[in-house]
Every structure is written in structure tokens, then in C-alpha cells.
PyMOL Python script that loads the backbone (N, CA, C, O; Angstrom):
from pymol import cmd

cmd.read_pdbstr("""\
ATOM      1  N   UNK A   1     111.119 115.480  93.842  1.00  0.00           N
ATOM      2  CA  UNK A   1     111.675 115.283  95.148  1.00  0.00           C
ATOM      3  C   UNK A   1     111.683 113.784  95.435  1.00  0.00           C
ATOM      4  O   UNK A   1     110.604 113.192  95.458  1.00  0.00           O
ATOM      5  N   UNK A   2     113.183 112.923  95.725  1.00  0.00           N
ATOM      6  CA  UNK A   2     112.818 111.726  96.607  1.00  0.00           C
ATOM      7  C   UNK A   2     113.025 111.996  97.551  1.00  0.00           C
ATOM      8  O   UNK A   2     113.360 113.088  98.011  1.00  0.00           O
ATOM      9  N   UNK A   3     112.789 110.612  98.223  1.00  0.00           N
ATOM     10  CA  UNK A   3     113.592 109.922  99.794  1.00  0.00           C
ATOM     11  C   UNK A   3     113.754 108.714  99.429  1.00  0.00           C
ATOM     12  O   UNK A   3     113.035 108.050  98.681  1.00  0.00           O
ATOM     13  N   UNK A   4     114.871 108.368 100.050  1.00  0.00           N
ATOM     14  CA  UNK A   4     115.487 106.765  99.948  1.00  0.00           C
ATOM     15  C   UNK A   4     115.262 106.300  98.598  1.00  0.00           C
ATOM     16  O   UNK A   4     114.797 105.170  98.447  1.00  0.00           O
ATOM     17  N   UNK A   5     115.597 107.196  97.357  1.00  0.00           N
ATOM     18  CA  UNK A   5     115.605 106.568  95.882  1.00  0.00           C
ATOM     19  C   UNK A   5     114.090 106.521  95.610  1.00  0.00           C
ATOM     20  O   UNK A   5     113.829 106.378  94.416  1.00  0.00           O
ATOM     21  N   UNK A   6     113.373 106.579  96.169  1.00  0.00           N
ATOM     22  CA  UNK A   6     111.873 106.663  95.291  1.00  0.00           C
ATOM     23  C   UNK A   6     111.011 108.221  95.285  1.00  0.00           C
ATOM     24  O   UNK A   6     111.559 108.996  96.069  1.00  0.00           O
ATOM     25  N   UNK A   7     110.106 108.678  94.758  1.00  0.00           N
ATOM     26  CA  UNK A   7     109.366 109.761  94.255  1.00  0.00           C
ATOM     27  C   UNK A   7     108.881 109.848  95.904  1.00  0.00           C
ATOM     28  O   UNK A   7     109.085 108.903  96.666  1.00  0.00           O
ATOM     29  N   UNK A   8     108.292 110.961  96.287  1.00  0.00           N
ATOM     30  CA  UNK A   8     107.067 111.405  97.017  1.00  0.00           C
ATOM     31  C   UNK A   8     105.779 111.857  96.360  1.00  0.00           C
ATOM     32  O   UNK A   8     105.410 112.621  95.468  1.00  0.00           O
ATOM     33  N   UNK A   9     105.233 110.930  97.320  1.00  0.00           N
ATOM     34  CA  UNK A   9     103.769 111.570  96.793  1.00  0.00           C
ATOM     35  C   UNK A   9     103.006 111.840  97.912  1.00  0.00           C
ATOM     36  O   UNK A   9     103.631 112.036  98.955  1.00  0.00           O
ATOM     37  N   UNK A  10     101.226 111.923  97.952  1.00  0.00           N
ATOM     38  CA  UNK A  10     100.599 112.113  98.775  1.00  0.00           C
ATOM     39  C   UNK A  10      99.150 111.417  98.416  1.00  0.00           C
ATOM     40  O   UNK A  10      98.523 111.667  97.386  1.00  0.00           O
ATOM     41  N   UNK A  11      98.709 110.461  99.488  1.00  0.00           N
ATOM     42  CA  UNK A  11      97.642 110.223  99.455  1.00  0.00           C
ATOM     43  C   UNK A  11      96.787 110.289 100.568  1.00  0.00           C
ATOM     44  O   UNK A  11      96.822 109.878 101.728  1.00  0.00           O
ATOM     45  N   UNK A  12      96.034 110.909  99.891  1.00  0.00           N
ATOM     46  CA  UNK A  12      94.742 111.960 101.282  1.00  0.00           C
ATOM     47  C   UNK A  12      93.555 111.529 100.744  1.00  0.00           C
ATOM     48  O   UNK A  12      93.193 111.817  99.603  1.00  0.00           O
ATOM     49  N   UNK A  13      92.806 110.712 101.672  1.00  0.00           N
ATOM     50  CA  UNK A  13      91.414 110.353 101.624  1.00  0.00           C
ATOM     51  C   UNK A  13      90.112 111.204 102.830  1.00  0.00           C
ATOM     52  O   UNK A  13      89.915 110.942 104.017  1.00  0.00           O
ATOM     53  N   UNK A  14      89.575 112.018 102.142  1.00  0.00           N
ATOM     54  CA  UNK A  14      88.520 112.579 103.382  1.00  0.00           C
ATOM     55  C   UNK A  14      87.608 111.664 104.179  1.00  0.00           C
ATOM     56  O   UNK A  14      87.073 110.756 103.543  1.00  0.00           O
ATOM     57  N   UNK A  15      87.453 111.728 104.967  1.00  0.00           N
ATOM     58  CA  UNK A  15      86.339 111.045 106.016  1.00  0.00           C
ATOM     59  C   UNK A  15      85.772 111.972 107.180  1.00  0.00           C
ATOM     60  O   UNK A  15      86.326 112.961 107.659  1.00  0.00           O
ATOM     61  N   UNK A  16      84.739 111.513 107.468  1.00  0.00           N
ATOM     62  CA  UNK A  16      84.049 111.787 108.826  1.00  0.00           C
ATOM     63  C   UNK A  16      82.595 113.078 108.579  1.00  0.00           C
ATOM     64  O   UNK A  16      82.125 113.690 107.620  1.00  0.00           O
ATOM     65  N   UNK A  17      82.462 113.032 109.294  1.00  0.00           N
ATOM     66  CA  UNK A  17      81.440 114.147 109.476  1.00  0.00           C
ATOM     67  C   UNK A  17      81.646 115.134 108.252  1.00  0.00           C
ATOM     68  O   UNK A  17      82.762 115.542 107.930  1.00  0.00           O
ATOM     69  N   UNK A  18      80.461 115.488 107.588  1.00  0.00           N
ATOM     70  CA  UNK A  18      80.691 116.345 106.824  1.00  0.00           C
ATOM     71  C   UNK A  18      81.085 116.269 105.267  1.00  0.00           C
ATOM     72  O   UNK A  18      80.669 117.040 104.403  1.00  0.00           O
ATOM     73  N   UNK A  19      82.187 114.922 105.027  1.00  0.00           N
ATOM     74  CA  UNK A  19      82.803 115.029 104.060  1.00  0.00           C
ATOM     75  C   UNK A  19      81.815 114.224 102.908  1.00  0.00           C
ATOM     76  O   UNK A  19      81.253 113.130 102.958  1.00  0.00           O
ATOM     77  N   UNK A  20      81.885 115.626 101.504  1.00  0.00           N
ATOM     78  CA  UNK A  20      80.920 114.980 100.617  1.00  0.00           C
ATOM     79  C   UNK A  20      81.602 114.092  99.691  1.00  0.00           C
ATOM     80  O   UNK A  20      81.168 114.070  98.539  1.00  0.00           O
ATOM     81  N   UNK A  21      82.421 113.485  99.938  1.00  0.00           N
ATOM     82  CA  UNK A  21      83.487 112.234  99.525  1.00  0.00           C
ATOM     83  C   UNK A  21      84.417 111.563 100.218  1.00  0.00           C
ATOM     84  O   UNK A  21      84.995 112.071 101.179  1.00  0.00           O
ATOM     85  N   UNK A  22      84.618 110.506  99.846  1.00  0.00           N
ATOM     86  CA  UNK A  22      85.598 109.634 100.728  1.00  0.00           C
ATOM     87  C   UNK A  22      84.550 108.264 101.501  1.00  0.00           C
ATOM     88  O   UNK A  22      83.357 107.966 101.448  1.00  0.00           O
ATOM     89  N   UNK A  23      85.492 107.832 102.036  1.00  0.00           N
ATOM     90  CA  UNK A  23      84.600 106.584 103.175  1.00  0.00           C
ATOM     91  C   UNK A  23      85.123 106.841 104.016  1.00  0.00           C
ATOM     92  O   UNK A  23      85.381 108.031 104.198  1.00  0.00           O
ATOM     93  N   UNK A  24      85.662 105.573 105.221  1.00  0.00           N
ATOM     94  CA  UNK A  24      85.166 105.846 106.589  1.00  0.00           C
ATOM     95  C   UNK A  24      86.676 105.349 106.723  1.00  0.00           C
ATOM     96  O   UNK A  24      87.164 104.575 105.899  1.00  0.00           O
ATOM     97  N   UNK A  25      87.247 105.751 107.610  1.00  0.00           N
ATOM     98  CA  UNK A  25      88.626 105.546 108.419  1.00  0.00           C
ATOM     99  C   UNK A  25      89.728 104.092 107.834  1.00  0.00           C
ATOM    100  O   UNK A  25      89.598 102.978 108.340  1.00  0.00           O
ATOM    101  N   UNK A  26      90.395 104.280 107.116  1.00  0.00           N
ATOM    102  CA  UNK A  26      91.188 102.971 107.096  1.00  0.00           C
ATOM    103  C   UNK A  26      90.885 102.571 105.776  1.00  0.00           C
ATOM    104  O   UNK A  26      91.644 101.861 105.117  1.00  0.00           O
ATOM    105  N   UNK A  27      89.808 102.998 105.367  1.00  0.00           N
ATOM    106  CA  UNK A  27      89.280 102.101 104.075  1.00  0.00           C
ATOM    107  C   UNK A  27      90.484 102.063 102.918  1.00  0.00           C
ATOM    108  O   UNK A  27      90.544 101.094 102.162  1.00  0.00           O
ATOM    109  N   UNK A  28      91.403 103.117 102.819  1.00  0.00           N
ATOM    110  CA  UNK A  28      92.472 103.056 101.692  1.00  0.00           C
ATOM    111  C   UNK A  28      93.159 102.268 101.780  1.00  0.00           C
ATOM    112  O   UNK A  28      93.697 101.738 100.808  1.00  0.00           O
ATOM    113  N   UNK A  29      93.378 101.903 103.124  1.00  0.00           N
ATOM    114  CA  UNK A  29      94.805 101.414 103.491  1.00  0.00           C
ATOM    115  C   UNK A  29      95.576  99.979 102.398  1.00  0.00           C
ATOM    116  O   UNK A  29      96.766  99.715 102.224  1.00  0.00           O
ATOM    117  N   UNK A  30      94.059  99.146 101.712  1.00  0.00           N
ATOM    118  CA  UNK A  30      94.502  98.551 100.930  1.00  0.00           C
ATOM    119  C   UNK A  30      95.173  99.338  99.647  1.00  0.00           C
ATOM    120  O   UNK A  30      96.191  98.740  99.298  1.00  0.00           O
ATOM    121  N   UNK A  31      94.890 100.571  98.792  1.00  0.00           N
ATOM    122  CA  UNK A  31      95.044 100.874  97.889  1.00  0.00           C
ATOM    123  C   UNK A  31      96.821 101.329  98.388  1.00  0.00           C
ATOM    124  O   UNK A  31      97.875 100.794  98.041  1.00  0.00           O
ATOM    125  N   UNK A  32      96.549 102.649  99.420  1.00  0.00           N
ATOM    126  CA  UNK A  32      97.627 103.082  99.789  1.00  0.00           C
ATOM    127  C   UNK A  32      98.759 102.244  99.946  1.00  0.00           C
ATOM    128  O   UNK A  32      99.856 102.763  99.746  1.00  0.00           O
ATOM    129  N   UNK A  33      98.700 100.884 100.310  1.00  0.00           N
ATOM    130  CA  UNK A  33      99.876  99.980 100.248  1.00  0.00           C
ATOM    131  C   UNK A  33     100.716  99.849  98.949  1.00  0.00           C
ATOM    132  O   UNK A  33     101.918 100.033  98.755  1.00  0.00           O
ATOM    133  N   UNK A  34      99.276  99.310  97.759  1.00  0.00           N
ATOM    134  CA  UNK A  34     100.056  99.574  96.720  1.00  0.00           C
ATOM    135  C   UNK A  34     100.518 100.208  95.602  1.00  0.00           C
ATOM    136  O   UNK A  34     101.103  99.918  94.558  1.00  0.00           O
ATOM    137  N   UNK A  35      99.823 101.692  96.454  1.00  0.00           N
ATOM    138  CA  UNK A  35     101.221 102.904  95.731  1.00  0.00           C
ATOM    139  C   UNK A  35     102.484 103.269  96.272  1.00  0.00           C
ATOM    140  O   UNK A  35     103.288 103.947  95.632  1.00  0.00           O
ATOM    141  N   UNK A  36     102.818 102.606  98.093  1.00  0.00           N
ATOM    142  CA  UNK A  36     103.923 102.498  98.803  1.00  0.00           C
ATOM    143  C   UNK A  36     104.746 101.957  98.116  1.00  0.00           C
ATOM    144  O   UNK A  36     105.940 102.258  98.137  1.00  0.00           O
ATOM    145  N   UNK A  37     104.189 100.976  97.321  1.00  0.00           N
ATOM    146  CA  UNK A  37     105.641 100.219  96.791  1.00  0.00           C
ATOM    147  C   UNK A  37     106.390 100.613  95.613  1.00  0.00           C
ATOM    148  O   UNK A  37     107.474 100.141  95.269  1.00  0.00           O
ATOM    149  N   UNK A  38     105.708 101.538  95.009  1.00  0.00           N
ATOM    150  CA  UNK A  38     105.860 102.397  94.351  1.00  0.00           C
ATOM    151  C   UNK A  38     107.029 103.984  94.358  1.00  0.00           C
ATOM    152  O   UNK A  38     108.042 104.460  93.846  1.00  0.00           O
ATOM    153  N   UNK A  39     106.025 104.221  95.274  1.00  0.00           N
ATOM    154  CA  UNK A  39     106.656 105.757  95.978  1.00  0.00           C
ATOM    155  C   UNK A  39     106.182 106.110  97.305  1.00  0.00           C
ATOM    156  O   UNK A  39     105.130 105.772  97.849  1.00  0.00           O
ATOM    157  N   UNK A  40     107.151 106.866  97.755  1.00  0.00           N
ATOM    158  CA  UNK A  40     106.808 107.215  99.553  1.00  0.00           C
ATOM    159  C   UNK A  40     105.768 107.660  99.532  1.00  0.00           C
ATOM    160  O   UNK A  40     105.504 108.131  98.425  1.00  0.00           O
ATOM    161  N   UNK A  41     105.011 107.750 100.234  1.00  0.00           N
ATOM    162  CA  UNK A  41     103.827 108.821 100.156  1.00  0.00           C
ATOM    163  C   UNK A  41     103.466 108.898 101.645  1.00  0.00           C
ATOM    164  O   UNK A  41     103.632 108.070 102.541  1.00  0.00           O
ATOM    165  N   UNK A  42     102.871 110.246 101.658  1.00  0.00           N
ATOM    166  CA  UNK A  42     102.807 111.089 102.689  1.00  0.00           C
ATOM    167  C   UNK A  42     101.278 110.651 102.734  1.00  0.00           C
ATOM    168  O   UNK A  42     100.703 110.524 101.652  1.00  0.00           O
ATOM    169  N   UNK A  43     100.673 110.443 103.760  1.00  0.00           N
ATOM    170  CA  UNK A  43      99.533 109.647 104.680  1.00  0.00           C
ATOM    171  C   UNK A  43      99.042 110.338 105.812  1.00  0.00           C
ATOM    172  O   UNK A  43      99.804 110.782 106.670  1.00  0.00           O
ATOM    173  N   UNK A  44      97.509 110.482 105.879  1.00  0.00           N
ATOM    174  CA  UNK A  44      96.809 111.152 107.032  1.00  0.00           C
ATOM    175  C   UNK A  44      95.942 109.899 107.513  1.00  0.00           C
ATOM    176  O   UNK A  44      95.338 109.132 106.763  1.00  0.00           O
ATOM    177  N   UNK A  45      96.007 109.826 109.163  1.00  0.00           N
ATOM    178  CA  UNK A  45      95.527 108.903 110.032  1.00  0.00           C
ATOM    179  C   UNK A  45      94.389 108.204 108.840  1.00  0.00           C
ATOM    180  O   UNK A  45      94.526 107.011 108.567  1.00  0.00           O
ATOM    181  N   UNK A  46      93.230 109.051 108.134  1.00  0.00           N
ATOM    182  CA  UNK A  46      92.405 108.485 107.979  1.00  0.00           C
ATOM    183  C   UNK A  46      92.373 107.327 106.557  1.00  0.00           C
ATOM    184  O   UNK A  46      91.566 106.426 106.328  1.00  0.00           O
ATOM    185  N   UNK A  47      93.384 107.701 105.892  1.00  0.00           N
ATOM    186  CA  UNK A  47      94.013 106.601 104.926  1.00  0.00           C
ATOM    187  C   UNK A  47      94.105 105.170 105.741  1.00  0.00           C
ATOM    188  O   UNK A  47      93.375 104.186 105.628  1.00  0.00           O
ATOM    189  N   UNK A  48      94.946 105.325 106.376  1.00  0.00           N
ATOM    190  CA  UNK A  48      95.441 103.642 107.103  1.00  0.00           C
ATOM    191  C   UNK A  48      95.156 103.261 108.498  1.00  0.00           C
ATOM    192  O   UNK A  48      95.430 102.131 108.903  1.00  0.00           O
ATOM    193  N   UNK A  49      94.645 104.111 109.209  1.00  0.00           N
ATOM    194  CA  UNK A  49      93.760 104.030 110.740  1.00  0.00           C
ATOM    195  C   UNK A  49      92.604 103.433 110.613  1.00  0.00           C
ATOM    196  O   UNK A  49      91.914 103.952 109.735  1.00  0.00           O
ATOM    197  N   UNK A  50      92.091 102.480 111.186  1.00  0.00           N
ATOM    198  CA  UNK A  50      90.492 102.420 111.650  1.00  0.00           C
ATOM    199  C   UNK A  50      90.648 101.342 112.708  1.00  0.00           C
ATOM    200  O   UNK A  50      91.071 100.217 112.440  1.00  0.00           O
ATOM    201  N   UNK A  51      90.266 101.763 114.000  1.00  0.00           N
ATOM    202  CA  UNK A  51      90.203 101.184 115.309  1.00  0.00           C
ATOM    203  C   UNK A  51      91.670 100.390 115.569  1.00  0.00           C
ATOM    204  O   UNK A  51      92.715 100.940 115.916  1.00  0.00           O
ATOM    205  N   UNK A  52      91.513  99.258 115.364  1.00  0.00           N
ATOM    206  CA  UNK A  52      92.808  98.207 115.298  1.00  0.00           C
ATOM    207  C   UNK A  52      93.944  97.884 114.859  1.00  0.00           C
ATOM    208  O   UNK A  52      95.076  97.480 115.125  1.00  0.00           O
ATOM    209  N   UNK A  53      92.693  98.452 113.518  1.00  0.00           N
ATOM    210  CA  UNK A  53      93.770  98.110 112.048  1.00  0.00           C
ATOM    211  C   UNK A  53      94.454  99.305 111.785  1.00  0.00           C
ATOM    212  O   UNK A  53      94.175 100.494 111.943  1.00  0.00           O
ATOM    213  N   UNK A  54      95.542  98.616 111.290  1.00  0.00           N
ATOM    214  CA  UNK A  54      96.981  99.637 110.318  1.00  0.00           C
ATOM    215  C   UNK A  54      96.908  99.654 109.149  1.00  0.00           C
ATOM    216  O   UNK A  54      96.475  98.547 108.830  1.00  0.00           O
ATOM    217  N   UNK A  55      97.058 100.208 108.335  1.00  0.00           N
ATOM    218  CA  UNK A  55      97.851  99.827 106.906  1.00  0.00           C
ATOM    219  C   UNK A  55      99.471 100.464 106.438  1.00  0.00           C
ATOM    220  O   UNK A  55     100.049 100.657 105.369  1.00  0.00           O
ATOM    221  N   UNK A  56      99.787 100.647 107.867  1.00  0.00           N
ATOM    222  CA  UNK A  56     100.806 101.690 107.391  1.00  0.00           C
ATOM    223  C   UNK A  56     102.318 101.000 107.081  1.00  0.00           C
ATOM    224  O   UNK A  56     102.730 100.266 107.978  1.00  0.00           O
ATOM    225  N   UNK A  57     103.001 101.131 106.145  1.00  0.00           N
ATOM    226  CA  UNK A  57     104.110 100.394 105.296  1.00  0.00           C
ATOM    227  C   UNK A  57     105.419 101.713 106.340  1.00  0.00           C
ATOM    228  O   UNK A  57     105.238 102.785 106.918  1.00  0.00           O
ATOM    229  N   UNK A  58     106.922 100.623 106.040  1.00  0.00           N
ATOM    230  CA  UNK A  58     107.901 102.024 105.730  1.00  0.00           C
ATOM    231  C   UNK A  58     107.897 102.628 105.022  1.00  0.00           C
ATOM    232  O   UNK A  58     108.878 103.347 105.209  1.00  0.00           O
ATOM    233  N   UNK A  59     107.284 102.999 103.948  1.00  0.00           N
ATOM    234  CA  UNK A  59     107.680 103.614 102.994  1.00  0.00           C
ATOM    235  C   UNK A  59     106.421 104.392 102.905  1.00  0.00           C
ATOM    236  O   UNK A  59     105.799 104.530 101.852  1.00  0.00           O
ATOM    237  N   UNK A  60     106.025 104.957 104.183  1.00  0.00           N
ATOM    238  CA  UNK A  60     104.569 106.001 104.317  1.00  0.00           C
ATOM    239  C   UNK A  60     105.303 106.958 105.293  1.00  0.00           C
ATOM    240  O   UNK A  60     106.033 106.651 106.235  1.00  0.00           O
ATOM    241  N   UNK A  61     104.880 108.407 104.775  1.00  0.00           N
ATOM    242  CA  UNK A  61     105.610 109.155 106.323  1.00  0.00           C
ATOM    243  C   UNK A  61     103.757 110.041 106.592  1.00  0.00           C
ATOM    244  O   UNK A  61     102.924 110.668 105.937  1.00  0.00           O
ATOM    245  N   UNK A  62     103.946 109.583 107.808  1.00  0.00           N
ATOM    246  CA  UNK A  62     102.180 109.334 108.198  1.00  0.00           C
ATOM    247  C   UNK A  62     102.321 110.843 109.223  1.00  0.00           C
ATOM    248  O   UNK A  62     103.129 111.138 110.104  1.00  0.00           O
ATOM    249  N   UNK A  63     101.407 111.420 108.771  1.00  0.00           N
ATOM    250  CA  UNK A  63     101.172 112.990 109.682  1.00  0.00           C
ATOM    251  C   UNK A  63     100.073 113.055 109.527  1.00  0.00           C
ATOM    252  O   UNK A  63      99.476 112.469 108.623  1.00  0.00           O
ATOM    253  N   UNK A  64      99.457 113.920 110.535  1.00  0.00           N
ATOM    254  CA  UNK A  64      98.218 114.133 111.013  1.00  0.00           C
ATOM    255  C   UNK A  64      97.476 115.132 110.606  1.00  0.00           C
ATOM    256  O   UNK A  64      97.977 116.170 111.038  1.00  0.00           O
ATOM    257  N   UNK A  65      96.498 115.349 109.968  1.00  0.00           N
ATOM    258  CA  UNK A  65      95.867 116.435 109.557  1.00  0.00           C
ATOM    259  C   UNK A  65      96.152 117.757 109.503  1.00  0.00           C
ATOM    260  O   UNK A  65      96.292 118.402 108.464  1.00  0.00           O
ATOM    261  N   UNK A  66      96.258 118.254 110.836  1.00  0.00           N
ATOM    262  CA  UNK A  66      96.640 119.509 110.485  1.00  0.00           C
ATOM    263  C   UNK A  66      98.264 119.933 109.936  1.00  0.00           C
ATOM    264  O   UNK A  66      98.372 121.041 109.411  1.00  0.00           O
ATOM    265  N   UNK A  67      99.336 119.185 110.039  1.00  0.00           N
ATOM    266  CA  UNK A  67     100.268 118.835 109.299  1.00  0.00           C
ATOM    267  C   UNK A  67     100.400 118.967 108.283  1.00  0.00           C
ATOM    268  O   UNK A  67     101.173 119.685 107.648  1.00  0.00           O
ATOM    269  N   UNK A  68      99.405 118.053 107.898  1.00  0.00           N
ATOM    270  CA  UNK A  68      99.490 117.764 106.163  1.00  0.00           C
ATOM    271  C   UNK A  68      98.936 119.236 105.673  1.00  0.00           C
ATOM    272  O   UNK A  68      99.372 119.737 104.637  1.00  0.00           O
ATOM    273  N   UNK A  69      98.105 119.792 106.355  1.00  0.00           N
ATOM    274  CA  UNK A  69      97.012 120.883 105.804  1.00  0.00           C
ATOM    275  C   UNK A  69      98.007 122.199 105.843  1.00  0.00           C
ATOM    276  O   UNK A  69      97.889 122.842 104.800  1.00  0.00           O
ATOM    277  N   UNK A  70      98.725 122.633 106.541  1.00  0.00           N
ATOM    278  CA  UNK A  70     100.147 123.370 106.680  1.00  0.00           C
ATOM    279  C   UNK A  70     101.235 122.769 105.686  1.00  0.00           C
ATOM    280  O   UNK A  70     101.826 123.561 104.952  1.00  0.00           O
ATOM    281  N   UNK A  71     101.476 121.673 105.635  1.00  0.00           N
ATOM    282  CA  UNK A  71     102.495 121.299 104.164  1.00  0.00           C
ATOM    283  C   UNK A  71     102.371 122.291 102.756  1.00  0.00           C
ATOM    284  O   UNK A  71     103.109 122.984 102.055  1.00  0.00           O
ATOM    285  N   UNK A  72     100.400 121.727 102.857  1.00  0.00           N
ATOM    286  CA  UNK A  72     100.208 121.776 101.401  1.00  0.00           C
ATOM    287  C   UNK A  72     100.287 123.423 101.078  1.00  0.00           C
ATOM    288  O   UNK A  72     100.653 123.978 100.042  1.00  0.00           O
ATOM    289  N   UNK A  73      99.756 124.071 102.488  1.00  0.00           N
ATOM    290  CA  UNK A  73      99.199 125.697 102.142  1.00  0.00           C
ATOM    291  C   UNK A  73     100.665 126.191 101.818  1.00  0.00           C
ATOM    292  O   UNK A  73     100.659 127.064 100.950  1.00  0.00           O
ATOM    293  N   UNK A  74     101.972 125.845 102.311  1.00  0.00           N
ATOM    294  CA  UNK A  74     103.498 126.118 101.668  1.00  0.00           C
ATOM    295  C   UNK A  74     103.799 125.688 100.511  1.00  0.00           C
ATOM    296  O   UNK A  74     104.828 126.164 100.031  1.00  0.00           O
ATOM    297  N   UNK A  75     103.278 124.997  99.947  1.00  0.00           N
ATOM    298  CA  UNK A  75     103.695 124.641  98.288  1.00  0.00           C
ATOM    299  C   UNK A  75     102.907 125.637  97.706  1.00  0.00           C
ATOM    300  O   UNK A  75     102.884 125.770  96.482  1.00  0.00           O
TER     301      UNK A  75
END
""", "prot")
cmd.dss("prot")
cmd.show_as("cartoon", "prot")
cmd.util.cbc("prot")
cmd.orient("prot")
């Protein structure tokens, strides 16, 4: 599947309470940039969010948890 000539993908990082992997809010946002340039990829707040900061590129289509969690249970 593309959009706008490049692949989709998905990058989902866990955080918060509970999670026995991942770090803390935003922390991807460096990595996630540079698989954007790459391919679109589909993004949850906690990839590129933390307080202030963004990491979010055009080439991210950014949805919110329970979103993403309904995407995936249809594939």
C-alpha cells in the first residue's frame, strides 16, 4: 500500500503506566523522523508528543490510540 509514492508503515512505541517496554512520551520522535523520510508511517501521540515538543513530519499520519488499536484489529 502507498500514499503520495512512498510505502506505509507503522511506528508504535508503548509508554506510560504499566508498559513492560518502551520509554516515556516523545522519546522516538528522533528515530520516527528518520523512517518518515523513508515511508509514511502511521504514529501514536506517544511516538512524537511529550509536553512541548513535536516530532511530527508530513509524511506521518498521526492517530490516537484507540484508532490505531481498531486499524490493526481489521487487518
Amino acid at each position: 500500500m502507498t500514499y503520495n509514492g512512498k510505502k506505509i508503515g507503522a511506528f508504535v512505541v508503548p509508554t506510560g503506566i504499566g508498559a513492560s517496554i518502551g520509554g516515556y512520551a516523545g522519546d522516538a520522535g528522533a528515530y520516527a523522523r528518520k523512517f518518515a523520510k523513508h515511508f509514511n508511517l502511521i504514529v501514536n501521540p506517544n511516538v512524537v508528543n511529550a509536553a512541548s515538543y513535536s516530532a511530527i513530519t508530513p509524511d506521518m499520519l498521526y492517530t490516537e490510540g484507540y484508532t490505531l488499536d481498531s486499524f490493526f484489529k481489521v487487518l
